[in-house]
C-alpha positions in Angstrom: -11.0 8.8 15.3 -10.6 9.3 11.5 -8.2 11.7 10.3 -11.4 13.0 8.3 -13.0 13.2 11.6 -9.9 14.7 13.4 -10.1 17.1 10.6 -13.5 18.4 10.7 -13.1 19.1 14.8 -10.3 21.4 14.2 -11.3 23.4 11.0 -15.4 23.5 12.6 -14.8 24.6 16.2 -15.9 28.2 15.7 -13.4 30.9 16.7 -10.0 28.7 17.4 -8.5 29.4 14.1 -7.8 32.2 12.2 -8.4 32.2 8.5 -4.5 31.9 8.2 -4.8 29.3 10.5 -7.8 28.0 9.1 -6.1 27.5 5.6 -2.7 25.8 7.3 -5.3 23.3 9.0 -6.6 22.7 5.4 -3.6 22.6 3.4 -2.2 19.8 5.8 -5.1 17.6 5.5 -6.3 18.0 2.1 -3.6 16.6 0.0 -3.5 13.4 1.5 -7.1 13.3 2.7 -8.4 11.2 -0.2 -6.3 8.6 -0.9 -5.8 7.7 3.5 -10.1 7.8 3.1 -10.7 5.9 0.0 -11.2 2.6 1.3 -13.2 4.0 4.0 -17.3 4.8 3.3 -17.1 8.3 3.2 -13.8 8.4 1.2 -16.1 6.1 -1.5 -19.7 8.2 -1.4 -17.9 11.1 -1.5 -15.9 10.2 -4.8 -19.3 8.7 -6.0 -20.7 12.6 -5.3 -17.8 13.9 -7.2 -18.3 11.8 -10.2 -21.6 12.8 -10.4 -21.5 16.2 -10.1 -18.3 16.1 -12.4 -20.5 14.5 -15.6 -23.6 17.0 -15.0 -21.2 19.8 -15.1 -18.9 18.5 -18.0 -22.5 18.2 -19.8 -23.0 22.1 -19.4 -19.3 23.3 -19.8 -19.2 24.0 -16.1 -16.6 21.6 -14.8 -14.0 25.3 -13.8 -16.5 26.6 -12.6 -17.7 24.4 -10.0 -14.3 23.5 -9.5 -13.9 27.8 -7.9 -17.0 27.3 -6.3 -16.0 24.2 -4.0 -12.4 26.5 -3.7 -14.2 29.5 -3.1 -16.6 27.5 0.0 -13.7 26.1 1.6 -11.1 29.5 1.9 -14.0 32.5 1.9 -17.8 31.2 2.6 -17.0 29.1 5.5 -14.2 31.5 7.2 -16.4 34.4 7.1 -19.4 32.4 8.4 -18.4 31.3 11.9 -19.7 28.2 12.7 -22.1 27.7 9.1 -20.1 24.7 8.5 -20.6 23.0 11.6 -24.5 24.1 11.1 -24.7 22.5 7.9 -23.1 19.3 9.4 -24.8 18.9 12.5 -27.2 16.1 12.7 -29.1 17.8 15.1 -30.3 20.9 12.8 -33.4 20.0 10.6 -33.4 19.7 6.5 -35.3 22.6 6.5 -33.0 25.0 8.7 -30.4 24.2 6.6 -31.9 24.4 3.1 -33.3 27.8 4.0 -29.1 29.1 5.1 -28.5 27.4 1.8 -31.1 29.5 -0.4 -30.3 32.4 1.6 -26.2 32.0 1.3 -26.6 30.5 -2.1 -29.4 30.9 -4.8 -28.0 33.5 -6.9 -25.0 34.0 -6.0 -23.8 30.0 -6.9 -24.1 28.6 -10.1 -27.9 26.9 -10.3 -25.9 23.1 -10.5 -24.4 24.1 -7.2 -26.7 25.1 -5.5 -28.8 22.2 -6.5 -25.7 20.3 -5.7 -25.7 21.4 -1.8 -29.6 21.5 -1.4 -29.0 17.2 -2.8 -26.7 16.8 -0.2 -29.2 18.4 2.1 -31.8 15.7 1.2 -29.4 13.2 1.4 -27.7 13.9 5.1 -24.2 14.3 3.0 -23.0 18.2 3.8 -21.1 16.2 6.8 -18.7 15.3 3.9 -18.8 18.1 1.8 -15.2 18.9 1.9 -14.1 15.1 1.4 -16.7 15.4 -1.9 -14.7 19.0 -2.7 -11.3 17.0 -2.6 -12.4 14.1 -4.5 -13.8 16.3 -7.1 -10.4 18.3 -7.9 -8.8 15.0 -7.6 -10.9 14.1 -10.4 -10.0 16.8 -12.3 -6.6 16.9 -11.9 -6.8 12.7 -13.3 -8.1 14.4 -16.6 -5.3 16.5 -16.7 -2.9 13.5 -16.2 -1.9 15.8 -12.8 -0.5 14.3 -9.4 -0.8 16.5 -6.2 2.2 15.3 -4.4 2.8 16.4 -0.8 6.0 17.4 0.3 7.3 18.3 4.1 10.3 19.6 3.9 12.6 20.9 6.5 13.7 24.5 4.9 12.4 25.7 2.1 12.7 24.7 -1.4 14.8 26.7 -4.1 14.0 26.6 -7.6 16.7 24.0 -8.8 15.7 21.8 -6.2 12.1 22.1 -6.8 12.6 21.5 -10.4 15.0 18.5 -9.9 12.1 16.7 -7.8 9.5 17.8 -9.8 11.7 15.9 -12.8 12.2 12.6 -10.5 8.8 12.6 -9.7 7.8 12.9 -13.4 9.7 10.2 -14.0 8.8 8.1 -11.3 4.8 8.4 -11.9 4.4 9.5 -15.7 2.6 12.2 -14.7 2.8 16.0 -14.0 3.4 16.8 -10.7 1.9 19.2 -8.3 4.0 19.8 -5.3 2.3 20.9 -2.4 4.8 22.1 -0.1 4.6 22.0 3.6 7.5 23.3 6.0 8.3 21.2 9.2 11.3 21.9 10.8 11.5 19.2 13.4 12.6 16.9 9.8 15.9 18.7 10.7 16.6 18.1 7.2 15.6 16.3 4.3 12.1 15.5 2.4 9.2 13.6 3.3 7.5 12.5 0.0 4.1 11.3 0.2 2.6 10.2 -3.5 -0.3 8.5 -3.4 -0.3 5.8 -0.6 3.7 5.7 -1.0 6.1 7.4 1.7 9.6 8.7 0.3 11.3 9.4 3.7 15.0 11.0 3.2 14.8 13.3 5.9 17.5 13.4 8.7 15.2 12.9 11.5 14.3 9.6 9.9 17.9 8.9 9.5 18.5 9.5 13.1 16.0 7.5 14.2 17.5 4.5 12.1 20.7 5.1 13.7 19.1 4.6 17.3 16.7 1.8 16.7 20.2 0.2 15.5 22.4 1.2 18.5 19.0 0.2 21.0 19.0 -3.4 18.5 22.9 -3.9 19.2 22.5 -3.6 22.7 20.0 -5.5 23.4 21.8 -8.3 21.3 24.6 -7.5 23.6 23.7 -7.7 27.1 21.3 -10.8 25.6 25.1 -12.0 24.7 26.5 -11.8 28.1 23.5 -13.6 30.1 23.8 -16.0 28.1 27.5 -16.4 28.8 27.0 -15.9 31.9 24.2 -18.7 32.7 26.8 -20.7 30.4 
């Protein structure tokens, strides 16, 4: 399974999360979603979505805009609709039944180039990757701003010289403005876990740790290797 895939299952099975739960689920996917996908066939049709939808609405100065409509699906429409996104997914719900929950959710209340947007996906069988298509789209946006969404899992929490001081190194490092998107997870002990792009930074102590004892388990396996062979000698 896809982490996409893996994913979808936990943010679409109706009533297991709770919209703070809902938001954790996709926070810890989301930054990293794109880049792990992008080789992959829906990580590509959903960028070629994105760059699509992207020019029509650069043409009529709607870029923002579309840009809080794809935030606004993900953290209020689909939360307070129980199950709509695993509707609009399903494979086994017609074209029709969905573009009528799509005129009735939508027209009027979206702008008319998204809401034409998701009735094209409709026709198309593509609301399966709709968030992947919203991800790639703010990841195009943030290229034009010469922005990097970095994620970093960190241990405790950040304070502001810190945050600053890695937000400088990563600056430096990329040649481009950082975004940290921070993620707690104590079980790092201590330390960062730096993911930029397709690149892991790993300083954390639970890393460091684990060093240690694939070294001691290397050693003593060299050892008692040392000894049967002394042995037999």
């Amino acid at each position: 399974m896809s982490q996409y895939s893996s994913y979808v299952e936990e943010v679409m099975t109706p009533g297991t999360l709770s919209a703070e739960d809902m938001e954790k689920a996709q926070h810890r996917y989301e930054d990293i979603l794109l880049q792990t996908e992008s080789s992959r066939v829906a990580g590509r049709v959903a960028r070629t979505y994105a760059e699509a939808l992207l020019h029509a609405a650069e043409q009529r100065g709607e870029a923002d805009a579309v840009g809080e409509q794809f935030k606004s699906l993900g953290k209020d429409v689909f939360p307070a609709v129980p199950g709509l996104e695993q509707f609009l997914s399903s494979a086994a719900v017609s074209r029709t039944r969905k573009d009528a929950v799509i005129t009735q959710l939508f027209d009027g209340r979206a702008t008319p180039l998204f809401f034409d947007f998701l009735r094209l996906l409709n026709r198309k069988d593509r609301l399966g990757i709709l968030r992947l298509i919203a991800i790639a789209y703010r990841s195009l946006r943030d290229n034009q701003a010469n922005r990097l969404r970095v994620l970093v899992e960190t241990a405790a929490p950040l304070d502001a010289d810190r945050t600053a001081a890695l937000e400088r190194t990563l600056a430096d490092l990329t040649g481009k403005t950082p975004v940290l998107v921070v993620r707690p997870k104590p079980e790092l002990i201590g330390g960062l876990v730096v993911h930029v792009g397709d690149k892991v930074y790993d300083t954390s102590v639970r890393s460091k740790l684990r060093a240690v004892r694939n070294k001691l388990l290397a050693r003593g396996s060299h050892e008692i290797q040392g000894r049967r062979d002394r042995f037999r000698n």
